[in-house]
N, C-alpha and C positions, 0 to 999 in steps of 0.2 A: 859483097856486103851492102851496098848503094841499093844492088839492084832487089835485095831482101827488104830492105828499111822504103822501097816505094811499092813493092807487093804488099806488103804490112800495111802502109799508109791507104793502099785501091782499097785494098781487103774490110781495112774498119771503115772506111768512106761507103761502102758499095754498103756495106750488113746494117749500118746505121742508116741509111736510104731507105733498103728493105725494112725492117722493123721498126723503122718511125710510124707512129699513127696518126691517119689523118684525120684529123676531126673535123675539119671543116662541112659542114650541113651546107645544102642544096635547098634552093625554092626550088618548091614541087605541086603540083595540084595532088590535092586528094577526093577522090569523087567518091560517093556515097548514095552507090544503088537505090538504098531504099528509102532515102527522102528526094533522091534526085538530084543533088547538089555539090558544087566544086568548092574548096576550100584552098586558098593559099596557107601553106604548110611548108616548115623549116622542115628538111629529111636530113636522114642518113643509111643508105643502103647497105645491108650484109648480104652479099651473095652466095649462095648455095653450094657447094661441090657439084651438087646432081640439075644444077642449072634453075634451082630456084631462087630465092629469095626471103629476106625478111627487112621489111622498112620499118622505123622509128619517125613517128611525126609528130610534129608541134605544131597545133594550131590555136591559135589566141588561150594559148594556155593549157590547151588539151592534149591527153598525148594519144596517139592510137597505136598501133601494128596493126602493119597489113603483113599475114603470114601466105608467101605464095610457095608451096611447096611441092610442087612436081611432081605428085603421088596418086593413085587414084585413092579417094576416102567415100567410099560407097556412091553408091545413087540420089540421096536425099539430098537436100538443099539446108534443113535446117534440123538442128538437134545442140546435145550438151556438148562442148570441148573442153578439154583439158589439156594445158600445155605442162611439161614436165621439163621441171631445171632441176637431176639429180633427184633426189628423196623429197624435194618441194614440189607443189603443185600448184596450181593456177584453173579455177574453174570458171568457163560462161554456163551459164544452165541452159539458155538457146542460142546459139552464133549460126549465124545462117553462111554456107558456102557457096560464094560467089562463082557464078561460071562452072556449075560444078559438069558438065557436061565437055569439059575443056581440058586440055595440060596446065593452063594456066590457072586455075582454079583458085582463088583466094579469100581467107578469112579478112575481116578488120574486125578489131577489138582493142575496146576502150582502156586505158589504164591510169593507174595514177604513179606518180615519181616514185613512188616506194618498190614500186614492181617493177619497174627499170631499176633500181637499184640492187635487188634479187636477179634480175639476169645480169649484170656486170657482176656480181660474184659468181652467180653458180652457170649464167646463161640456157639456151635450151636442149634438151636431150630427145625430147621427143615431143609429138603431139597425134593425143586422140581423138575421133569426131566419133560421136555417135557412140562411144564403148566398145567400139570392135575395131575398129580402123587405126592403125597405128602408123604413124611416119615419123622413124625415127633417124637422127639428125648422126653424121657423124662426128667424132670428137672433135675433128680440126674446126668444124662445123661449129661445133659450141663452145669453142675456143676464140672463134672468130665473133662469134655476139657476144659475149663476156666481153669483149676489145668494143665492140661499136657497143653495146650497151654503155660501156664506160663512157667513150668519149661524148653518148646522148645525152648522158647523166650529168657529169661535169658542166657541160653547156648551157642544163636547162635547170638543174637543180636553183633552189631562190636561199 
């Protein structure tokens, strides 16, 4: 009986560990190709299943994503994106992709607190460059930015 009632006690210890959320944000630089400049920036990293990534950042007030996704998304450098949370969408009319000659390849794109709070509900399902290029996120995936969108949201919401 003793020895049920301390597997019980590891069991809710250990699942409350795992499924805590951390929120705590990171100083991060954020650099920015096309004017050339680094920015001190509050982060919070969601990492990828397929070994990508998506950062939230907070710079004197601004918020970005840098979406690194581990896909190839054509040839071009610059064209329209759409990120897709679910049956919402989210459009740049030109986002230019960084590095696109790389695995590391990444967008940044501007947003405002409203659209962090659209990915802590519905988060990201997928995302298009150009209209033909699709890299689409898997559920745990967008299960895991719903969780860091929230905990960005919380922090930075005014």
């Amino acid at each position: 009986m003793i020895k049920r009632v301390y597997i019980l006690f590891f069991l809710t210890a250990l699942s409350s560990e795992l499924f805590s959320q951390n929120c705590d944000q990171i100083t991060d630089t954020l650099y920015f190709p096309s004017k050339q400049i680094s920015e001190l920036a509050k982060a919070l990293n969601c990492p990828l299943k397929n070994g990508g990534n998506i950062q939230f950042f907070n710079y004197n007030g601004k918020f970005t994503l840098k979406l690194t996704l581990n896909e190839k998304l054509g040839f071009l450098d610059v064209g329209p994106l759409q990120i897709k949370s679910g049956t919402k969408s989210f459009f740049v009319k030109s986002a230019t992709l960084y590095n696109h000659k790389q695995a590391n390849a990444y967008f940044l794109v501007d947003v405002l607190i409203n659209y962090i709070a659209t990915l802590k509900d519905d988060g990201i399902t997928s995302v298009v460059f150009n209209e033909k290029f699709e890299a689409k996120l898997t559920s745990e995936d967008t299960k895991n930015i719903r969780r860091v969108a929230k905990c960005f949201y919380e922090s930075n919401k005014k």
